[in-house]
N, C-alpha and C positions, 0 to 999 in steps of 0.2 A: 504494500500500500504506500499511497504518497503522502507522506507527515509533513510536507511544506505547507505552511501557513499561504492562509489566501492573502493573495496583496504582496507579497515579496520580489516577484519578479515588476510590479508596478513601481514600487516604491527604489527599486536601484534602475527604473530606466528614468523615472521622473531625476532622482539624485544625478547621475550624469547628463542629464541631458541640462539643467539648472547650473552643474557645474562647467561643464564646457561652454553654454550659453551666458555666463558670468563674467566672460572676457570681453563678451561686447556688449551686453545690453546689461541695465540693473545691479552691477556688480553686489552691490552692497545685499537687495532683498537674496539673489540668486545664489549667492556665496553662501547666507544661511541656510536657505533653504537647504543647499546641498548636504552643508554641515550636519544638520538637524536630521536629514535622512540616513545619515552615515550613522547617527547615533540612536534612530529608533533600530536601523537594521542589527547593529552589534548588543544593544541589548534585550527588545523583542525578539526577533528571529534569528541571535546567536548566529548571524552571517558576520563575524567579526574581521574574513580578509577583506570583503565588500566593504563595511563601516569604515575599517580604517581607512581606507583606500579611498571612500567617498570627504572624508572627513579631513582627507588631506589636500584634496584635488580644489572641494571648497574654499581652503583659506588658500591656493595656488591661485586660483579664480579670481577671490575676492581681490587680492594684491595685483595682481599682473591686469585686473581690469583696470582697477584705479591706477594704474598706470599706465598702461596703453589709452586710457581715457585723457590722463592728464597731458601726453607726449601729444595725441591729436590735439589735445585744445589749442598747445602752444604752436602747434605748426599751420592752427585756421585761425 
């Protein structure tokens, strides 16, 4: 039988897709969002290589958008 929780494969496509989409759009809502999924996934659904991995990619996001944000302002 399949003992995965329903919602798990949703919640790490929503997490990376928030997290790659963090670079250009929203940095700030989508970086947590991502975070926040990285962290219900490792401690509801004990997907802990996902969480972390979600949860790192998030503050990569967060950082690298606020700055790829801040590099365009200065060049328009």
């Amino acid at each position: 039988m399949n003992n995965d929780k329903n919602g798990k494969k949703i919640l790490i496509t929503i997490g990376w897709l928030s997290a790659v989409l963090a670079l250009g759009f929203f940095p700030l809502f989508l970086g947590i969002v991502a975070c926040c999924m990285g962290v219900v996934l490792k401690r509801d659904y004990e997907a802990t290589t996902h969480g972390h991995m979600l949860m790192f990619a998030g503050v990569i996001g967060f950082i690298g958008g606020w700055i790829i944000n801040y590099v365009l302002l200065q060049l328009f």
